[in-house]
C-alpha positions in Angstrom: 197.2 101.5 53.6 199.3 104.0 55.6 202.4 106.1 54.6 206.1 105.0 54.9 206.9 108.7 56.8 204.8 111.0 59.4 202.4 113.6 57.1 205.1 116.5 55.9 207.9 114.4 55.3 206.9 112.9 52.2 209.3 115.3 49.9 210.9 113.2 47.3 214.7 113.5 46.7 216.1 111.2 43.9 213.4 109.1 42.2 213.7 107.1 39.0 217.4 107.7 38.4 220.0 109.3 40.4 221.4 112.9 38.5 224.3 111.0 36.9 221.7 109.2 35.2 222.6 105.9 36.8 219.9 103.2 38.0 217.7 104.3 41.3 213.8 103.0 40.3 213.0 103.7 44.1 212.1 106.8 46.1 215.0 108.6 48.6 213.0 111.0 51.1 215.7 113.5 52.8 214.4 113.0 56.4 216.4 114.0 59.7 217.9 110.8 61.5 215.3 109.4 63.7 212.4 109.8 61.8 209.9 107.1 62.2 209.0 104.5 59.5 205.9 102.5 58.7 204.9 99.7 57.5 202.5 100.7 54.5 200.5 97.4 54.6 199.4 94.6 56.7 202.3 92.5 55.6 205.5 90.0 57.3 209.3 91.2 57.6 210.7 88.8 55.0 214.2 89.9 56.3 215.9 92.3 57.8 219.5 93.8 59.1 220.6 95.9 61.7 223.4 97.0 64.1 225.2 98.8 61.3 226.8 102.2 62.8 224.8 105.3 61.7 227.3 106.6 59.8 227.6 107.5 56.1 229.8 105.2 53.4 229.0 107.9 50.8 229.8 105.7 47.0 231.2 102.2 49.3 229.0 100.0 46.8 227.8 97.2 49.2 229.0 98.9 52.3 226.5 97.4 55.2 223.3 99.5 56.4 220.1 98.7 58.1 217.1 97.5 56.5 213.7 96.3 56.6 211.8 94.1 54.0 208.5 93.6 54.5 206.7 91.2 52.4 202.7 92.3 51.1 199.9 92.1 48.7 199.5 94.8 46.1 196.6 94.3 43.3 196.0 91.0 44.6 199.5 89.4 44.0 202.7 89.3 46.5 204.9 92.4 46.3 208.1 93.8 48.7 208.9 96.8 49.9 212.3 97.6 50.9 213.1 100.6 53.7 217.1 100.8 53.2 219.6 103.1 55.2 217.8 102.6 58.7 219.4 103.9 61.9 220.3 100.6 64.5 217.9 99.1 66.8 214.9 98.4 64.2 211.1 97.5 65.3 210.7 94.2 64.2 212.5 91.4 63.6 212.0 88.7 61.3 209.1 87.2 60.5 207.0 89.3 62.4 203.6 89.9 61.5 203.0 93.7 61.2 199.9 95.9 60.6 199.4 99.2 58.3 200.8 101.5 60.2 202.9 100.4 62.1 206.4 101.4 63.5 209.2 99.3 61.8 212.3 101.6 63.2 213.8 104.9 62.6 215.2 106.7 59.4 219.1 107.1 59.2 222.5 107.4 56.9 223.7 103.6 57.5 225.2 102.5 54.4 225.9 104.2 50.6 224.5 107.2 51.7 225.2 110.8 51.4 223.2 111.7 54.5 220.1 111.1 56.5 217.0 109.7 54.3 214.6 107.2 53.7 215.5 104.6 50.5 212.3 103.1 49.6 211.6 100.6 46.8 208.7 98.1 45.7 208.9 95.1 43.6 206.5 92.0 43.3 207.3 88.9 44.6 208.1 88.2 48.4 212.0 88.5 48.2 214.9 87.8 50.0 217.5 89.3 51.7 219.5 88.4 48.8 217.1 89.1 46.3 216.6 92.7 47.7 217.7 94.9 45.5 216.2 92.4 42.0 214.4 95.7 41.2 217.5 97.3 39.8 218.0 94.4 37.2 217.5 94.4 33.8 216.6 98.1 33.5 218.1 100.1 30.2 220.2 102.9 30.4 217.3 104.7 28.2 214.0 103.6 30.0 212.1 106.5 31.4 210.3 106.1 34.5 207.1 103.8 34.6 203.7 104.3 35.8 203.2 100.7 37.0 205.9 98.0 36.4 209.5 98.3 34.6 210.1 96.4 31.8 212.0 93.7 34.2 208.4 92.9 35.8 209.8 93.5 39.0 210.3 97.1 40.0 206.9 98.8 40.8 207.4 102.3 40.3 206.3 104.9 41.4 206.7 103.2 45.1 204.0 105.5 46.4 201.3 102.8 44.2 201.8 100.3 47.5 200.5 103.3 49.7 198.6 106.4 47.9 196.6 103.8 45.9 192.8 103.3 46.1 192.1 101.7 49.6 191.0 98.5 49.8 188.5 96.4 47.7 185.2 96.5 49.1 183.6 94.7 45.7 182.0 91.7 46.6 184.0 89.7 44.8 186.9 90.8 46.4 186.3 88.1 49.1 184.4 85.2 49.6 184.2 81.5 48.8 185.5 79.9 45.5 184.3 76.4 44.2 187.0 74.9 42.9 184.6 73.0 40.4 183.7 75.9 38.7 186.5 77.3 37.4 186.5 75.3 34.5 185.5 76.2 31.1 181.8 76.2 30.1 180.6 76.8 33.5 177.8 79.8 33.9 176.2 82.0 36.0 179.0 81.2 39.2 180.1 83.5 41.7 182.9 81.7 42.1 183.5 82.3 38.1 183.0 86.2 39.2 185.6 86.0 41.8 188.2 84.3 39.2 187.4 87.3 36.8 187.8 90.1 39.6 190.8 88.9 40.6 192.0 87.8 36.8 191.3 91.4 36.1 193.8 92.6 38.9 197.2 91.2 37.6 198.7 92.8 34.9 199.3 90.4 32.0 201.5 90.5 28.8 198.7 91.2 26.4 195.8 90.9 28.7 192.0 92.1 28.3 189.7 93.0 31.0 186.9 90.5 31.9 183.6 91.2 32.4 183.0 89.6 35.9 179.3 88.1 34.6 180.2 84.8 36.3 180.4 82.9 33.1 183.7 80.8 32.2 183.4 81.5 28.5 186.0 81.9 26.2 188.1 85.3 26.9 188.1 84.1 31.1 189.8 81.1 29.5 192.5 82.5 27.5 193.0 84.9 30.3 193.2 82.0 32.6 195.5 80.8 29.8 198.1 83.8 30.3 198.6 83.9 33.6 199.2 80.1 33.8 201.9 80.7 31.2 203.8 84.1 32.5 202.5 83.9 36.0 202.8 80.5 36.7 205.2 79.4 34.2 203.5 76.7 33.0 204.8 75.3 29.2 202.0 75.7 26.9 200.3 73.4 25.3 200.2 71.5 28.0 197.2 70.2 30.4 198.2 73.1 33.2 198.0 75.4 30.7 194.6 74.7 29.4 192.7 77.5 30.8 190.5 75.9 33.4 192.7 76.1 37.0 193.2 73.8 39.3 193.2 73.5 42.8 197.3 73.9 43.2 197.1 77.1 40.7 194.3 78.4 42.6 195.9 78.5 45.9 198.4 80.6 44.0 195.9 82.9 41.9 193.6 83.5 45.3 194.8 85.5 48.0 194.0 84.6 51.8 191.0 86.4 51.6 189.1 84.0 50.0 187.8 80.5 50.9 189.0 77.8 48.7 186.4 74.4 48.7 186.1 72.1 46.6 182.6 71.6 45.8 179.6 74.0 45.4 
């Protein structure tokens, strides 16, 4: 993980909502134009837009700015982060692979802005250019400011989770090879059964329960195998892909690239 902004420039402005009250769920940082931004995570620019003037369009609602949106993995599931109100000539273009730390382009006041800063937002999901700004949706006029995702399910907030988090897994299970014959019910004693748990244990679930990762596929690994087949992968329950035991199309969603999907142990 790295930070968005060089060490001392990490002051934030406006955060959950904007004075008036109205919807922000996303970090400004007042930074002089110029500054440089980083990515926060390895990750790939799912989009981006640039060439806009660096010049203020202070309450122009969809008045053109320069952006970056670079597409990660956060608790072990996709998530964006959106850099918004960019100065021209950006880093990276599109569908460039990027590392933690790594320059992505300069701060500016392109855009709705009132002056030079740093718009910063995170949401799951790899989006899209115009899926951007999906974090704003569906949030009340009374919600107060979450400590992990809005009630939409898309707006992580604080941002600062996809970069002042815990650094990276180095639990055992956090990697490695998964049988895809063992992650069925009644199997016992499998690491591969460990690695579903761990990773099971890492997405947050409507009603969910933490798993004790004891490599046994016994009852509460299925009916959390259960939930996320149902909200995650919006399967209809009831129904064979929603019986609790995953297959090998769910698992290539539910595993990240840093494990080894094979078929038999």
């Amino acid at each position: 993980m790295a930070l968005p902004l060089p060490a001392g420039k990490l002051k934030v402005g406006t955060g959950w909502r904007y004075s008036s009250g109205g919807k922000h769920a996303a970090f400004d940082y007042p930074v002089a134009n110029g500054t440089t931004v980083f990515a926060v995570q390895d990750g790939i620019v799912l989009a981006c837009n640039d060439g806009v003037p660096n010049k203020s369009q202070p309450g122009v609602q969809g008045a053109p700015s320069n952006w970056v949106l670079l597409g990660i993995r956060h608790g072990g599931k996709k998530a964006s982060v959106l850099y918004q109100h960019l100065s021209p000539g950006l880093l990276v273009k599109k569908g460039e692979q990027v590392k933690a730390g790594d320059p992505l382009g300069k701060s500016g006041r392109s855009g709705n802005a009132t002056g030079p800063h740093l718009h910063l937002a995170a949401m799951w999901g790899h989006r899209t250019a115009n899926s951007r700004y999906d974090y704003l949706i569906n949030i009340g006029p009374n919600e107060k400011a979450p400590k992990g995702t809005a009630s939409n399910e898309i707006c992580i907030f604080p941002p600062d989770q996809v970069y002042t988090g815990k650094s990276p897994d180095r639990n055992p299970f956090a990697a490695g090879d998964v049988f895809l014959d063992k992650l069925k019910f009644g199997v016992k004693q499998s690491d591969s059964v460990k690695r579903l748990q761990f990773v099971l244990n890492r997405i947050k679930l409507v009603h969910g329960r933490t798993l004790a990762v004891n490599g046994n596929y016994d009852i509460n690994t299925k009916n959390e195998a259960t939930k996320w087949q149902i909200q995650i992968d919006k399967c209809k329950p009831g129904t064979p892909a929603a019986d609790g035991n995953i297959g090998p199309k769910q698992a290539e969603k539910l595993f990240g690239p840093q494990y080894r999907l094979r078929a038999h142990s």
